[in-house]
C-alpha positions as CSV (number, residue, x, y, z in Angstrom):
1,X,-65.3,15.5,-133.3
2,X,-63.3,18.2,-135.1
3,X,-65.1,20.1,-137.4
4,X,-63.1,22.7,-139.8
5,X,-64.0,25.7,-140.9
6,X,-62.6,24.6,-144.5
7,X,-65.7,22.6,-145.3
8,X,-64.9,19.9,-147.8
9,X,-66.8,19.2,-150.3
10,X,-67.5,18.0,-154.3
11,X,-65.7,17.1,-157.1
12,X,-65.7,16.5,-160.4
13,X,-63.4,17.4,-163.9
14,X,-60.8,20.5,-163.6
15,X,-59.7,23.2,-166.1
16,X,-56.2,24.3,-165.2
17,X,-55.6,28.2,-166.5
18,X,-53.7,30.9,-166.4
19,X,-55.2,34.1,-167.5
20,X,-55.3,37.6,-167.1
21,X,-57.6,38.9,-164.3
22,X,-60.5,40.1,-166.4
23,X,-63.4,38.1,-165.3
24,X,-63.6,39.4,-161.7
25,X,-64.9,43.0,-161.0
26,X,-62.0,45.3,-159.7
27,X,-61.9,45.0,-155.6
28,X,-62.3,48.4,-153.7
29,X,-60.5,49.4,-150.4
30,X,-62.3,50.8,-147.7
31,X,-60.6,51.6,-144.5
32,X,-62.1,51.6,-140.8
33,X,-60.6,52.9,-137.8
34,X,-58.2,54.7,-136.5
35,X,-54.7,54.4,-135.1
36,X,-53.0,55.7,-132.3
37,X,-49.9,56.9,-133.4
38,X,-50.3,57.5,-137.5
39,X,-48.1,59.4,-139.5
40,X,-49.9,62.3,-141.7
41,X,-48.6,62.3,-144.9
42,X,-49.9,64.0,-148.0
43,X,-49.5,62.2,-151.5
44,X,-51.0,64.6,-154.4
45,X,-51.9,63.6,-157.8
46,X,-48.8,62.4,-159.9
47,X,-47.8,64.9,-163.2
48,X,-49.9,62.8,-165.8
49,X,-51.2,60.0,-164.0
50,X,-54.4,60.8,-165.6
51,X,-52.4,59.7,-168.7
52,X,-51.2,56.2,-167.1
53,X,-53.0,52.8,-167.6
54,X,-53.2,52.7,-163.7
55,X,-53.8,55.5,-160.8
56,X,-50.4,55.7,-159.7
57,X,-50.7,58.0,-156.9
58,X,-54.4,56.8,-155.6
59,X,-52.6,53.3,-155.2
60,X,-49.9,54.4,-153.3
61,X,-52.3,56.6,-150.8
62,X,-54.1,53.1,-150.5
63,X,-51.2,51.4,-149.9
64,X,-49.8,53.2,-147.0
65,X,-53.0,53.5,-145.2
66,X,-54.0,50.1,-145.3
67,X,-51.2,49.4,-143.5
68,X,-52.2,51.6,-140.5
69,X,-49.0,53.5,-140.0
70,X,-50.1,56.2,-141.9
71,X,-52.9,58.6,-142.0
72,X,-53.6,61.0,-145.4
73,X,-53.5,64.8,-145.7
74,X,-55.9,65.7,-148.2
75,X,-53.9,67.4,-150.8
76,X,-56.1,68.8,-154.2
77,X,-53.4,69.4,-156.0
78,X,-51.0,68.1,-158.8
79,X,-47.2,67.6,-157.9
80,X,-44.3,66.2,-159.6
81,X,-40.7,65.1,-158.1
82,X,-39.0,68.3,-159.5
83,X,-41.8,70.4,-157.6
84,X,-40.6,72.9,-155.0
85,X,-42.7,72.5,-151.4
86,X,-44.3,75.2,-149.9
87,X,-43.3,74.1,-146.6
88,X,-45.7,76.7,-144.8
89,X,-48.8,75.4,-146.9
90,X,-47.6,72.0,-145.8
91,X,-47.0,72.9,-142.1
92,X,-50.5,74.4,-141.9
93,X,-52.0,70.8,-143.2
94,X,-50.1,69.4,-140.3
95,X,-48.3,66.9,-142.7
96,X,-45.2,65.8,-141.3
97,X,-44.3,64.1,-145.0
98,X,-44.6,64.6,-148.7
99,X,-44.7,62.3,-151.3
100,X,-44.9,64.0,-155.4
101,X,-44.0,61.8,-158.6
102,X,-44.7,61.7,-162.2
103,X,-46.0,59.2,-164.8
104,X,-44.6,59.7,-168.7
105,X,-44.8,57.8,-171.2
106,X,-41.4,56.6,-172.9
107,X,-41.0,55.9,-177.1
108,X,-40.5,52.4,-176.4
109,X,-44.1,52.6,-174.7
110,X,-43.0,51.5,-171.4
111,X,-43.5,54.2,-168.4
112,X,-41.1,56.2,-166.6
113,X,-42.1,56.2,-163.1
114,X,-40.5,58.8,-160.6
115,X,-41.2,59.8,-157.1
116,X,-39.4,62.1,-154.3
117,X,-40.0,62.2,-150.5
118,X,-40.1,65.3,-148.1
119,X,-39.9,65.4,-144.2
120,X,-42.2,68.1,-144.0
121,X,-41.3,68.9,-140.2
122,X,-37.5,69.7,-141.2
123,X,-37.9,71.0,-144.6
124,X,-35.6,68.3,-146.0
125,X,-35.4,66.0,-149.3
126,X,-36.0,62.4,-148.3
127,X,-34.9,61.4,-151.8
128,X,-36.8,59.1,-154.4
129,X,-36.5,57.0,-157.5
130,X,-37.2,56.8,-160.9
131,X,-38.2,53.4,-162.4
132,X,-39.2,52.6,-166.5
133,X,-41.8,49.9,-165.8
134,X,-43.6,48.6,-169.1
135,X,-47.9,49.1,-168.3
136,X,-49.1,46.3,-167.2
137,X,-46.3,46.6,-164.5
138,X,-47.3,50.1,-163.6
139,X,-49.5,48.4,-160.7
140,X,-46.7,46.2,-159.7
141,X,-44.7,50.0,-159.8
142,X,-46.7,52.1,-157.6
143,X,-47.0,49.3,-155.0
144,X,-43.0,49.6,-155.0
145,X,-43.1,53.3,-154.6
146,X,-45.4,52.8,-151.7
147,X,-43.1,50.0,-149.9
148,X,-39.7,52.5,-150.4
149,X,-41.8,55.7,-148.4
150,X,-43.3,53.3,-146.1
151,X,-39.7,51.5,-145.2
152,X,-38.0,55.2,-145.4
153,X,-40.7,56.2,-142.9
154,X,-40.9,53.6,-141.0
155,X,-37.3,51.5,-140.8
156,X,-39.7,48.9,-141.8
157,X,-39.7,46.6,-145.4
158,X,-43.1,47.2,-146.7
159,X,-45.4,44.4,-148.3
160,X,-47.6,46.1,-150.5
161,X,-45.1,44.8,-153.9
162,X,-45.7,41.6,-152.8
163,X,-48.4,39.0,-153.3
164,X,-52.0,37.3,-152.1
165,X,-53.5,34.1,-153.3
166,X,-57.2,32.8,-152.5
167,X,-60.3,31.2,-154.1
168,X,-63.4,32.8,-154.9
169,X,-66.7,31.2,-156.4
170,X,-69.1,32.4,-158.9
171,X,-71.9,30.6,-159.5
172,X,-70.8,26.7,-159.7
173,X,-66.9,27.7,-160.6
174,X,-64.0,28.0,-158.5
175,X,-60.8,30.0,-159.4
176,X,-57.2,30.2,-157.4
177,X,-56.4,33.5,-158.0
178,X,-52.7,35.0,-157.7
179,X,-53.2,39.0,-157.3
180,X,-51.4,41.7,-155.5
181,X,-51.3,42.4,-152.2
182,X,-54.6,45.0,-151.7
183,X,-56.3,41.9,-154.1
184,X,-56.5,43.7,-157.3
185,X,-55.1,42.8,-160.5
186,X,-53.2,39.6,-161.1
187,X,-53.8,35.9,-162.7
188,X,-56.1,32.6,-162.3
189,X,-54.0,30.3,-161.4
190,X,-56.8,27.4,-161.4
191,X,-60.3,27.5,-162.5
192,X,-62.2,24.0,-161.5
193,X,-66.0,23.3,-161.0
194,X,-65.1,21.7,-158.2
195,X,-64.0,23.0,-154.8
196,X,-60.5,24.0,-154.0
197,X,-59.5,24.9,-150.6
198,X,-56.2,25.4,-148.3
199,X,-53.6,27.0,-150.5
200,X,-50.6,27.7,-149.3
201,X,-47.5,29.6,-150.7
202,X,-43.8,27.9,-151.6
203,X,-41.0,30.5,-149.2
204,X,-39.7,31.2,-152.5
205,X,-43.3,32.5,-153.9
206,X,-42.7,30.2,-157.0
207,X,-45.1,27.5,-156.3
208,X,-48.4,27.4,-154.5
209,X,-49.6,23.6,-152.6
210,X,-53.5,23.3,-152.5
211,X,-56.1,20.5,-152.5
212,X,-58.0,19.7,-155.4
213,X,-60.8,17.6,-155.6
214,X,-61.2,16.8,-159.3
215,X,-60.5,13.1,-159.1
216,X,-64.0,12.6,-156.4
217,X,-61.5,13.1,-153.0
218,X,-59.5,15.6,-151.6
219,X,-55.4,15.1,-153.2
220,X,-52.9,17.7,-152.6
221,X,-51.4,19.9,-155.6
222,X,-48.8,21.8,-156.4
223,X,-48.5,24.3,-158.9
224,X,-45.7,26.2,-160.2
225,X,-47.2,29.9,-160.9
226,X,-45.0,31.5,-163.5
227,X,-45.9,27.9,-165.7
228,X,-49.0,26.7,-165.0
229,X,-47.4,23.0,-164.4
230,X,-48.7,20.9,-161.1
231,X,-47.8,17.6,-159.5
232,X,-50.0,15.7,-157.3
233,X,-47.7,14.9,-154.0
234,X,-50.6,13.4,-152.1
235,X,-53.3,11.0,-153.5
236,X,-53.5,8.3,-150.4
237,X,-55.8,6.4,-149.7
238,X,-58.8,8.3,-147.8
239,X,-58.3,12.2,-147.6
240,X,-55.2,14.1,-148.7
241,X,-55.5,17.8,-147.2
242,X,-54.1,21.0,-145.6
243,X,-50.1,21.4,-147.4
244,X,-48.2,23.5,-145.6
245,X,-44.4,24.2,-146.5
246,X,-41.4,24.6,-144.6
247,X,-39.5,27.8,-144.5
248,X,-36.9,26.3,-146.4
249,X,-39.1,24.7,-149.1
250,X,-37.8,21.5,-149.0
251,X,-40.6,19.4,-147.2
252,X,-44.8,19.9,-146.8
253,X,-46.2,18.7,-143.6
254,X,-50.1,17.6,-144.8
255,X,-53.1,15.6,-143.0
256,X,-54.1,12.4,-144.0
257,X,-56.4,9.8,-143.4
258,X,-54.7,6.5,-145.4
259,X,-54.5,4.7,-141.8
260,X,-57.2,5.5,-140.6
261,X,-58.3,9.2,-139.0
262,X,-56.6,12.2,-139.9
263,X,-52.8,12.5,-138.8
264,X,-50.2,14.6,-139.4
265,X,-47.1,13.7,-142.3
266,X,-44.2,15.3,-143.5
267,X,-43.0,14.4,-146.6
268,X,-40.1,16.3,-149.3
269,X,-41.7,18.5,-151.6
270,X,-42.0,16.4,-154.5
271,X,-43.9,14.0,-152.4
272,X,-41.2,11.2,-151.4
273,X,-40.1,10.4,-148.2
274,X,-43.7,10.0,-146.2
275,X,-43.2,10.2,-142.6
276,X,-46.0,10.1,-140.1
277,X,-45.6,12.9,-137.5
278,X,-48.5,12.2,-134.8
279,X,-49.4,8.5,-133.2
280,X,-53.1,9.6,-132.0
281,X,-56.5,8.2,-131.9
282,X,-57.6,12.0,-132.4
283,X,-57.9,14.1,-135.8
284,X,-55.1,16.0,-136.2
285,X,-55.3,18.8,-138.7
286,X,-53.9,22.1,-140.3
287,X,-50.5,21.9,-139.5
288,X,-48.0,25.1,-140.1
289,X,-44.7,25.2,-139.8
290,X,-42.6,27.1,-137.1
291,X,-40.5,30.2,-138.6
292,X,-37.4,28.2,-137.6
293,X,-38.9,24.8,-138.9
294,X,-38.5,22.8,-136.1
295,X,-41.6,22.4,-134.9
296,X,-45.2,22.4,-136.1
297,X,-48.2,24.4,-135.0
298,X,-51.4,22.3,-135.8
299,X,-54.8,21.6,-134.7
300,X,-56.4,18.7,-132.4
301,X,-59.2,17.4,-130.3
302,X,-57.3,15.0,-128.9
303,X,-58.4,17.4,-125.2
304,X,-61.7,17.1,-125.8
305,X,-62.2,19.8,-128.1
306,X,-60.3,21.3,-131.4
307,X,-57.5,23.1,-129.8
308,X,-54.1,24.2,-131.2
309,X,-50.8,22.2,-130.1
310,X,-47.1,22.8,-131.0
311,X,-45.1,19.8,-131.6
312,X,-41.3,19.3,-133.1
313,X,-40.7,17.9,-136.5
314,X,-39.3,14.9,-135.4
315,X,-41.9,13.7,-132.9
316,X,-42.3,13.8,-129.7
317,X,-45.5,14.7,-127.4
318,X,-47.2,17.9,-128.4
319,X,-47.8,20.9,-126.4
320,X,-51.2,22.3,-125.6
321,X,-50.9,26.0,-127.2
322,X,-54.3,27.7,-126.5
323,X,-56.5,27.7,-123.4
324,X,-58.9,30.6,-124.0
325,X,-61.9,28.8,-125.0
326,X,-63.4,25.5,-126.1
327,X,-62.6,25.7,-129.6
328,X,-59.2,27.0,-131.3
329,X,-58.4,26.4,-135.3
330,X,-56.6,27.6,-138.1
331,X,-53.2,28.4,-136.9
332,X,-51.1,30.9,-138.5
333,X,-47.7,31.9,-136.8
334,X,-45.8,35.4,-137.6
335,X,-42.8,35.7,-139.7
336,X,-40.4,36.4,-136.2
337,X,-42.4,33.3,-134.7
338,X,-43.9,36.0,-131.6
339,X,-47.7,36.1,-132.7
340,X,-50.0,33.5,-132.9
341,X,-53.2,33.8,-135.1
342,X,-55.9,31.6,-135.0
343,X,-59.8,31.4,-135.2
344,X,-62.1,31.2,-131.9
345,X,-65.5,30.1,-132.0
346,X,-67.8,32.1,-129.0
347,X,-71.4,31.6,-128.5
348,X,-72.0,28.4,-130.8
349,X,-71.9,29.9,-134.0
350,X,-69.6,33.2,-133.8
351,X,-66.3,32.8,-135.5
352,X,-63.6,35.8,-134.6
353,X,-59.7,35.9,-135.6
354,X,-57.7,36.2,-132.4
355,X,-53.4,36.7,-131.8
356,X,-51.8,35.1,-128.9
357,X,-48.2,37.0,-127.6
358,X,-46.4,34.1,-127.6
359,X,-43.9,35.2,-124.7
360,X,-47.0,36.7,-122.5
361,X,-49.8,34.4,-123.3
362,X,-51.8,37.6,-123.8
363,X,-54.8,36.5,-126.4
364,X,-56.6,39.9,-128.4
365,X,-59.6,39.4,-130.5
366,X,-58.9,41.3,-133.9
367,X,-62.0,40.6,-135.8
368,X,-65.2,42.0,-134.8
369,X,-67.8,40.2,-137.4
370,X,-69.2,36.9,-136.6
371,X,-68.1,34.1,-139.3
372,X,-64.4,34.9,-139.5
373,X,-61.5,32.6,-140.6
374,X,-58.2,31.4,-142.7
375,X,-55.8,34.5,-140.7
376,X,-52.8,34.7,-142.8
377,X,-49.5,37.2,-141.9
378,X,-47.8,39.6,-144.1
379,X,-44.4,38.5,-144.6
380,X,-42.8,41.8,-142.5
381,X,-45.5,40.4,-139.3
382,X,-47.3,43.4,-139.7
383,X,-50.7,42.7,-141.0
384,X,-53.2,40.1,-141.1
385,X,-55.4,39.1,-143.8
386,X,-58.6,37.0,-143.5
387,X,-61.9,35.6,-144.4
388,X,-65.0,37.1,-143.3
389,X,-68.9,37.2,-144.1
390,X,-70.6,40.7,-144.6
391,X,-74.1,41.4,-146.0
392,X,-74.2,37.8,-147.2
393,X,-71.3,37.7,-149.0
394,X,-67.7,36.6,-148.6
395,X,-65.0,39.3,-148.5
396,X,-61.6,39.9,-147.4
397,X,-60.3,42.0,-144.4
398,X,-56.9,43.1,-143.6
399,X,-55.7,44.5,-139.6
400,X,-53.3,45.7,-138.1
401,X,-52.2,43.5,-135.2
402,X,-54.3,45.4,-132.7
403,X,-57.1,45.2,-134.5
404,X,-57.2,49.4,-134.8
405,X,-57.4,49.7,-138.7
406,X,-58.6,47.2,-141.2
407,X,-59.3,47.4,-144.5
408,X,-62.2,45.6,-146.6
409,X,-61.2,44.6,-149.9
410,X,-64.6,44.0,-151.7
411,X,-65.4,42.2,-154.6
412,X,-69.1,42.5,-155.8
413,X,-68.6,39.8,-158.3
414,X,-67.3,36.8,-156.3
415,X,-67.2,34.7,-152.6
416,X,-63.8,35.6,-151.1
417,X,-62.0,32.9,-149.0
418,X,-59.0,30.6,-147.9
419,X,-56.6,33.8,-148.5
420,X,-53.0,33.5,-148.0
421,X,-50.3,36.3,-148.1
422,X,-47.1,35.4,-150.2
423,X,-43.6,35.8,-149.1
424,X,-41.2,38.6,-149.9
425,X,-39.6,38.6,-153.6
426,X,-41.3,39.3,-156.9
């Protein structure tokens, strides 16, 4: 029989919220390992970011190394976008770029935020930006400085503006939380003495689906995030579980059990139109949809054992998608639909996230603890984020798609789990 990772269980009254962030301790970043071809750049202090609400510059080093493209110059020093580089000093660091900004405050109280880039190498002005962001945006600000040097770097559109939604439990309460990306700052979303499990983000990033199991049973929610307002789209019969939306927003594919066993359903996104997907006498779980939404990654033991199949939206037989192993959950696919995460189980009781190449077949473990799960991509396919276990407590990782460079983000307040990254668009 299949047995999730995404234990269900509880339920009792909920208390929908949305509040500030001040109730969980601030999450610290710490980074392991090393890449194989990072780019040293130095990022000194900002002029007067001592005198901001936020560590402007600090967040932006973070930023950029968390996404294992980069690896930091230590620079002691204070610099400003109107400051002239010593190229030589710079040289003799071996930093092949140079990020400087400032942080002033403006009569009107907001901040005027303003960075420049340098190619250290060629002695040349990269450019930069100046942006009046009002302070509790100052977070959301230097995350944006950090994707412009990391997409001028790198040709690539950074994530780090963008943002992360999971549940964490203290004591007997659990909260959906709605931070940014490195899992600081942000809202409650949900607060509920009772369990709430499998969120999963809108492409638009306006509206997150999850289960809920205030009402005794597992029903599927969801909940607009700038309002606060939910719909239930799934109260069957039986158990209602594991939304997952289509890229173009229009439709959730979820699992449910109202005849009989757990099958896969599509239905429109305000819960009309209820289609059954999969004809099976096996459980068929967690499905996700394709990047070009016609077809759906999900999970089955309809072999024998849970394995992960890939099936189009409009029926058919599925397609056996993993081999490696007896056991095979929690797909996740990558934004250009190449990668395939997903959680293997090894020695009985060892749970490690994995990525399939989808052209080679190649499968690379990522993970390297032991109770791992819920992968979920980046919206530029770059990173992963997931669930993991450390020194009894539930935390989050990010990696790099090799595996090379991940980055713990810690709370020492709360469990950590069921994390999801959020599209591009803020």
């Amino acid at each position: 029989m299949l047995t999730s990772r995404r234990t269900l269980l509880g339920a009792a009254a909920l208390c929908p919220l949305i509040n500030p962030l001040s109730a969980l301790a601030q999450f610290r970043v710490e980074i392991s390992g090393v890449g194989g071809s990072q780019m040293p750049i130095a990022i000194p202090d900002f002029k007067d970011d001592a005198r901001a609400a936020q560590p402007v510059a600090a967040i932006v080093r973070a930023d950029l190394e968390r996404s294992g493209q980069f690896r930091l110059i230590d620079a002691p020093v204070t610099m400003s976008e109107a400051s002239a580089p010593l190229w030589n000093e710079w040289r003799s660091k071996q930093a092949d770029a140079l990020a400087a900004g400032s942080v002033a405050r403006l009569a009107d109280g907001r901040f005027d935020l303003r960075y420049k880039l340098w190619d250290v190498v060629k002695g040349q002005d990269l450019g930069g930006a100046s942006n009046a962001v009002v302070p509790d945006d100052l977070r959301l600000g230097a995350h944006r400085v950090a994707d412009a040097i990391y997409e001028k770097l790198t040709g690539e559109r950074g994530v780090f503006a963008t943002r992360m939604a999971y549940v964490t439990k203290v004591g007997g309460r659990y909260s959906l939380r709605i931070t940014d990306a490195d899992g600081e700052g942000g809202q409650v979303a949900l607060g509920s003495p009772d369990p709430i499990i499998s969120p999963a983000w809108s492409p638009d990033g306006k509206e997150l689906a999850y289960v809920s199991f205030e009402t005794r049973k597992a029903v599927v929610w969801v909940q607009d995030v700038s309002t606060g307002r939910r719909r239930s789209v799934a109260d069957f019969r039986g158990s209602n579980s594991a939304p997952a939306f289509s890229p173009d927003g229009q439709q959730l594919a979820v699992t449910l059990s109202r005849e009989g066993g757990s099958q896969l359903f599509i239905m429109n996104r305000d819960g009309s139109g209820l289609r059954r997907l999969t004809q099976s006498s096996a459980i068929d779980t967690e499905p996700v949809f394709a990047p070009d939404g016609r077809s759906l990654y999900f999970v089955s033991d309809r072999g024998g054992s849970p394995q992960i199949y890939r099936m189009s939206v409009g029926g058919g037989t599925p397609e056996r998608v993993t081999f490696n192993g007896n056991y095979n959950i929690s797909p996740a696919i990558s934004p250009d639909g190449r990668v395939l995460a997903f959680v293997t189980r090894v020695n009985g009781n060892i749970f490690h996230i994995c990525t399939m190449d989808m052209v080679t077949g190649i499968v690379t473990q990522i993970s390297d603890t032991q109770y791992d799960e819920s992968p979920s991509f980046a919206p530029n396919g770059r990173l992963l984020v997931y669930a993991t276990r450390i020194s009894g407590r539930d935390v989050l990782m990010t990696s790099t798609l090799d595996g090379r460079i991940k980055a713990r983000l810690m709370s020492t307040s709360a469990d950590v789990r069921e994390p999801t990254w959020g599209p591009f668009g803020r």
